[in-house]
Chimera marker file (.cmm) of the C-alpha trace (Angstrom):
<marker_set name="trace">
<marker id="1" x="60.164" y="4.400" z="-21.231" r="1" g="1" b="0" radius="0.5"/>
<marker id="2" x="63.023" y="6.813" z="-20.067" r="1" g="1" b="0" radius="0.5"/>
<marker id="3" x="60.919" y="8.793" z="-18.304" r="1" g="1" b="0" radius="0.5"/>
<marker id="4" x="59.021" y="6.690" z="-15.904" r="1" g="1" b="0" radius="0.5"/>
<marker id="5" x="57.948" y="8.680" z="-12.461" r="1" g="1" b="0" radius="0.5"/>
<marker id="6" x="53.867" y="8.952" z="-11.872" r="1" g="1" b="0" radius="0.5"/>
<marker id="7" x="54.183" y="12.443" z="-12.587" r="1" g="1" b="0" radius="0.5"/>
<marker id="8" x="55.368" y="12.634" z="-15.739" r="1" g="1" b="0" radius="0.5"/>
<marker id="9" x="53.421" y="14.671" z="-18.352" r="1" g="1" b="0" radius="0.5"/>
<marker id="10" x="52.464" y="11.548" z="-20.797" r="1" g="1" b="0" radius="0.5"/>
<marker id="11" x="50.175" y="11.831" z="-24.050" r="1" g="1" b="0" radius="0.5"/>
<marker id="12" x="47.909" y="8.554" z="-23.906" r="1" g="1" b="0" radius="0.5"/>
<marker id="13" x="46.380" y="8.129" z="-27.550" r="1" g="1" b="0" radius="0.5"/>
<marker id="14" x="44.488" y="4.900" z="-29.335" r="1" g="1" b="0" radius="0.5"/>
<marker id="15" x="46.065" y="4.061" z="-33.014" r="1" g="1" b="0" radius="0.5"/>
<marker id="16" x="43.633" y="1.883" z="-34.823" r="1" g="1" b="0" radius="0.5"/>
<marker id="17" x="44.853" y="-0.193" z="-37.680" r="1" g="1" b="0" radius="0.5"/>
<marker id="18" x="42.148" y="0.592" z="-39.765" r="1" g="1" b="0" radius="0.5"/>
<marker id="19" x="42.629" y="4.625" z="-39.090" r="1" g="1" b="0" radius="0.5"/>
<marker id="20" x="46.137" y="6.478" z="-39.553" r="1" g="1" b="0" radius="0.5"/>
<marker id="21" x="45.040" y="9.155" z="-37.739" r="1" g="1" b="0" radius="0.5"/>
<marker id="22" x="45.891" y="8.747" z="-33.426" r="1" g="1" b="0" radius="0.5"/>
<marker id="23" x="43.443" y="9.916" z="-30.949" r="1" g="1" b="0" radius="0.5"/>
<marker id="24" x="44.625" y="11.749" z="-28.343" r="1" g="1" b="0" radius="0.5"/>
<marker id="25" x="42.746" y="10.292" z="-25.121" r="1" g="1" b="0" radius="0.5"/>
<marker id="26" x="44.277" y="12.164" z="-22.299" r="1" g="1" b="0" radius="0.5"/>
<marker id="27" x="47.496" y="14.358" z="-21.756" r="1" g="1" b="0" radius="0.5"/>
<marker id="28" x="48.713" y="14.803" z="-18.004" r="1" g="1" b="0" radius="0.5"/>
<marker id="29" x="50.458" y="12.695" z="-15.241" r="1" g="1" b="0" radius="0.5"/>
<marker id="30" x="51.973" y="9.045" z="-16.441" r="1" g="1" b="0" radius="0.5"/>
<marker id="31" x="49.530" y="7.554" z="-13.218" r="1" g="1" b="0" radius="0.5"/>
<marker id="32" x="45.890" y="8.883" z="-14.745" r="1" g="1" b="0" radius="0.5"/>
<marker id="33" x="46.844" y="8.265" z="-17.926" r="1" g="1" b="0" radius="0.5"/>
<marker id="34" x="47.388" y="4.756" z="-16.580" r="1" g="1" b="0" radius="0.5"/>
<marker id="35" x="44.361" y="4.593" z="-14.749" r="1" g="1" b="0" radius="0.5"/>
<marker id="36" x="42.698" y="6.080" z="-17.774" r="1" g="1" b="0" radius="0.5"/>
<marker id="37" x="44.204" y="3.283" z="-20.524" r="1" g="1" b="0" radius="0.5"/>
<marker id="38" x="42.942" y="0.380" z="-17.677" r="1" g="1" b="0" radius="0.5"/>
<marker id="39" x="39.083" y="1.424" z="-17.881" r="1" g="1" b="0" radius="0.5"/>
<marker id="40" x="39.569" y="1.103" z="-21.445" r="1" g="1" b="0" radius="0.5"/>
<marker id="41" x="38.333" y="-2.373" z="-23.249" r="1" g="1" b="0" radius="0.5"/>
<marker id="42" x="40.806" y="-5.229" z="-23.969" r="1" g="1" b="0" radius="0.5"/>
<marker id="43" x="40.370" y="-5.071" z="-27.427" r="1" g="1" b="0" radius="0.5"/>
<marker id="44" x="41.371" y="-1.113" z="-26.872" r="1" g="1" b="0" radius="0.5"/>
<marker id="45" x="44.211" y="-1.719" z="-24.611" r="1" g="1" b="0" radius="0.5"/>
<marker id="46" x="45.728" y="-3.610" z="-27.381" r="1" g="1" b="0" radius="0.5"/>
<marker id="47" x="45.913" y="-0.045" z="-29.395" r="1" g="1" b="0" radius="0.5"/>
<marker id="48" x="46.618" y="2.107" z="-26.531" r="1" g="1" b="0" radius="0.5"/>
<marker id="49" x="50.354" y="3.688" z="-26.584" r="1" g="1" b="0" radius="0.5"/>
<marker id="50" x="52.178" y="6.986" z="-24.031" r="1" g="1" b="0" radius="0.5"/>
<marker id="51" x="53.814" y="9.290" z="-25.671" r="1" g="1" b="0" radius="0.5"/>
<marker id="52" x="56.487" y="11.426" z="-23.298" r="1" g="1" b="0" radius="0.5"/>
<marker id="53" x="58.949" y="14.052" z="-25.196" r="1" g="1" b="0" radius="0.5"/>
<marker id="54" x="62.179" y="11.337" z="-25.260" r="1" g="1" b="0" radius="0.5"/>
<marker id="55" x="59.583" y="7.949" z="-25.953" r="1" g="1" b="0" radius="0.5"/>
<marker id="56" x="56.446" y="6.151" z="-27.049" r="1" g="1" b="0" radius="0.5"/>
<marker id="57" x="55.786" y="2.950" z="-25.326" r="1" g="1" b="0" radius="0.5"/>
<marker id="58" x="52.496" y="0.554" z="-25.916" r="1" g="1" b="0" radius="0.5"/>
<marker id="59" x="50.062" y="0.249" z="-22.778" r="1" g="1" b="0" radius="0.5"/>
<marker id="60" x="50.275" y="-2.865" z="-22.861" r="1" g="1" b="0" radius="0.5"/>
<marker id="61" x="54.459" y="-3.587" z="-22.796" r="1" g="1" b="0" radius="0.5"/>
<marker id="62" x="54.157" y="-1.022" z="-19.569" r="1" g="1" b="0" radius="0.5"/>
<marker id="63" x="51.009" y="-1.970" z="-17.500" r="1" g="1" b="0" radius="0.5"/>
<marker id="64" x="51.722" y="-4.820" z="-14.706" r="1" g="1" b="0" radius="0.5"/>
<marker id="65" x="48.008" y="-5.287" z="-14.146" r="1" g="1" b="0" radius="0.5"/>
<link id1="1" id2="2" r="1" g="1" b="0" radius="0.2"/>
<link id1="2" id2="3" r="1" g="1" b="0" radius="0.2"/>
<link id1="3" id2="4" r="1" g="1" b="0" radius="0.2"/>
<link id1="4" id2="5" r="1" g="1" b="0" radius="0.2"/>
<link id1="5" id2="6" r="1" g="1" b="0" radius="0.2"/>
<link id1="6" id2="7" r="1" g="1" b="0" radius="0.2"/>
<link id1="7" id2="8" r="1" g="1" b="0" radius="0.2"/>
<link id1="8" id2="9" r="1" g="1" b="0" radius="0.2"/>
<link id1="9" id2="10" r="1" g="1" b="0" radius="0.2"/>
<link id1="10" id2="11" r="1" g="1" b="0" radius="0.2"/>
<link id1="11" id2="12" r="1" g="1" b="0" radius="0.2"/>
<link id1="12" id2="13" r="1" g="1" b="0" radius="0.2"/>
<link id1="13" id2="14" r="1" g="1" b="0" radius="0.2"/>
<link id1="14" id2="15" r="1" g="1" b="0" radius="0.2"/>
<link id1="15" id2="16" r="1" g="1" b="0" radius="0.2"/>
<link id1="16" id2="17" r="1" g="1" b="0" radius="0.2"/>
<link id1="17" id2="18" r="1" g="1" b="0" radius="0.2"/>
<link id1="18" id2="19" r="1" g="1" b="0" radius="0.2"/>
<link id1="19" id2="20" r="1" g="1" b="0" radius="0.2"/>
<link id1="20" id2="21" r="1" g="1" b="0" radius="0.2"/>
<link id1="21" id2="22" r="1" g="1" b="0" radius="0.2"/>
<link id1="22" id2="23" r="1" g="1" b="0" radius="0.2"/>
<link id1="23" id2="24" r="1" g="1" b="0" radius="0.2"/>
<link id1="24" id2="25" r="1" g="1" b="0" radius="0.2"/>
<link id1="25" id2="26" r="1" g="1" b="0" radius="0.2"/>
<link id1="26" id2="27" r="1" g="1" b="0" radius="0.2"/>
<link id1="27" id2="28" r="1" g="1" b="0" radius="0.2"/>
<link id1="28" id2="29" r="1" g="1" b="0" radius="0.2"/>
<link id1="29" id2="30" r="1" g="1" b="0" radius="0.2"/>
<link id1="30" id2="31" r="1" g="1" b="0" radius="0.2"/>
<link id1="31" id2="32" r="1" g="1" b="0" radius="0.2"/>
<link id1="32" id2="33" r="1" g="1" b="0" radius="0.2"/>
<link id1="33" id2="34" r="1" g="1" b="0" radius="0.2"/>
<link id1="34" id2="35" r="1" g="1" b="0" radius="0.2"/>
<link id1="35" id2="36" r="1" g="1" b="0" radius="0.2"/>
<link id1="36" id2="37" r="1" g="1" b="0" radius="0.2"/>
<link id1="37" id2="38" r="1" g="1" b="0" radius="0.2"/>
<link id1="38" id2="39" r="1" g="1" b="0" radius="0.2"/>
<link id1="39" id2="40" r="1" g="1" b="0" radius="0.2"/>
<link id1="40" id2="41" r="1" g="1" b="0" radius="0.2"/>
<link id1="41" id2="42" r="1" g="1" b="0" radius="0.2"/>
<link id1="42" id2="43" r="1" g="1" b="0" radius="0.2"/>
<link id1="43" id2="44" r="1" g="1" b="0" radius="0.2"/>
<link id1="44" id2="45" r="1" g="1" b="0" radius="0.2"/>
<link id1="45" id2="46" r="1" g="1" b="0" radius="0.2"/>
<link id1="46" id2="47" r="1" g="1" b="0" radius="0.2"/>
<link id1="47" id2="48" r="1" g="1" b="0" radius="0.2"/>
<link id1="48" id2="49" r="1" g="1" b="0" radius="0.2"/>
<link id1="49" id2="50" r="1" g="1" b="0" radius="0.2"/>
<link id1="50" id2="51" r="1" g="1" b="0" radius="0.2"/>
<link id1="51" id2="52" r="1" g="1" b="0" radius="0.2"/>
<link id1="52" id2="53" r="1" g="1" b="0" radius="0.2"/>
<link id1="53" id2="54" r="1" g="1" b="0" radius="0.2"/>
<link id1="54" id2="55" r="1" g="1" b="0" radius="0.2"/>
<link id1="55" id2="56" r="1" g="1" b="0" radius="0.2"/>
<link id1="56" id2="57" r="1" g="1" b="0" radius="0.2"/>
<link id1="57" id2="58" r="1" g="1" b="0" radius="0.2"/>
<link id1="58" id2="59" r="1" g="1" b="0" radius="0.2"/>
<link id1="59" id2="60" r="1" g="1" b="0" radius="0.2"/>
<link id1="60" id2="61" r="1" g="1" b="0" radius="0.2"/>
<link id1="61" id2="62" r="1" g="1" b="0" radius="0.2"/>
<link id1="62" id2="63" r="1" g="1" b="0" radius="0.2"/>
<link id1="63" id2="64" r="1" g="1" b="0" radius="0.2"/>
<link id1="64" id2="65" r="1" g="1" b="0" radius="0.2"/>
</marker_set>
């Protein structure tokens, strides 16, 4: 992502393959929304992306463990 400090306003949402329609989990600070996606199950995780206003990013291509 472009945008990549702790504090920046992210949208954290689940895409399922079987659903078109995203979920919107959280919107707020890049760190919670982090902390958020990592309580989350694995099989989840896998569907988790953050959205900021320049890029979208999958959890799972961003979180280091």
């Amino acid at each position: 992502m472009r945008s990549t400090s702790s504090t920046t306003t992210v949208r954290l949402y689940y895409l399922d393959e079987s659903d078109p329609v995203a979920q919107t989990l959280f919107y707020g600070p890049l760190a919670e929304a982090v902390a958020i996606a990592r309580q989350q199950p694995e099989d989840v995780q896998s569907g988790l992306w953050f959205a900021t206003d320049n890029d979208v990013v999958p959890f799972l291509d961003l979180d280091d463990g």
